[in-house]
C-alpha positions in Angstrom: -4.3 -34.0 8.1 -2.0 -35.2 5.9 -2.3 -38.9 5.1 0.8 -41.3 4.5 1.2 -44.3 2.2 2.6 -46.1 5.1 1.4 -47.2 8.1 1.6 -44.4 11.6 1.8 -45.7 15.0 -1.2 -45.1 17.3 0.6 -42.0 19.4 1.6 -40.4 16.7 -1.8 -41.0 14.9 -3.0 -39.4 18.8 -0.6 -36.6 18.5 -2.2 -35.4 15.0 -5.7 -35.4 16.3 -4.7 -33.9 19.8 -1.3 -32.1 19.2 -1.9 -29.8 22.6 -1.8 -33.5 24.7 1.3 -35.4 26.1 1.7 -38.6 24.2 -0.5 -40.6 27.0 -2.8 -38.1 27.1 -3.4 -38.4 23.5 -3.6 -41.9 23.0 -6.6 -42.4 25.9 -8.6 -39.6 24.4 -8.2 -41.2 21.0 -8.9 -44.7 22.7 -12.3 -43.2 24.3 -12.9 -41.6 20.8 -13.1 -44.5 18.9 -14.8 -46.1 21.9 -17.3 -43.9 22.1 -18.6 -43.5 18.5 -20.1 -46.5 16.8 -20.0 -45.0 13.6 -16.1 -44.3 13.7 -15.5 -47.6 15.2 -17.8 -49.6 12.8 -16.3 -47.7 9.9 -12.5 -48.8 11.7 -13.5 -52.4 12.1 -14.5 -52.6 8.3 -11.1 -51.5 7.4 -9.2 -54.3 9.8 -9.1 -52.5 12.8 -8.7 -54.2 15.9 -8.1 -52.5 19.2 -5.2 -53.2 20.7 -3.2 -52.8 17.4 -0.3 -50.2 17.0 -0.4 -48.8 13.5 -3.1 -47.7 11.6 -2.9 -48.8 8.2 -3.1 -45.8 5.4 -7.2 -46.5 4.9 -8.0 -46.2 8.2 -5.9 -43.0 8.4 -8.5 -41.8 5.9 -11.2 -42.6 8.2 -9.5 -40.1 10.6 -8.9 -37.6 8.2 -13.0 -37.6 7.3 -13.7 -37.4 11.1 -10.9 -34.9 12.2 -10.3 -32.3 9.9 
């Protein structure tokens, strides 16, 4: 996964990890994800996380990239 220095929005962030999905698609799935594992979602709300936000900030992509790839 290739991480930017800037920060992605949360489709396209969706989109990376589910690239088969339609945008919607992609976003719930990630949604549930991050829902349904504590670890990811404690290590996301130590970075700044919060869940309704739209980007995800370049160390938080790095949290994706350790989980996804």
């Amino acid at each position: 996964m290739d991480i930017r220095t800037i920060k992605i929005t949360r489709r396209e962030m969706a989109l990376r990890i589910f690239p088969g999905s339609s945008p919607r698609v992609a976003v719930n799935r990630l949604t549930r994800w991050i829902n349904s594992d504590v670890q990811l979602r404690t290590e996301l709300v130590l970075s700044g996380y919060r869940p309704h936000q739209r980007y995800f900030l370049p160390r938080q992509q790095r949290i994706f990239s350790r989980y996804f790839s």
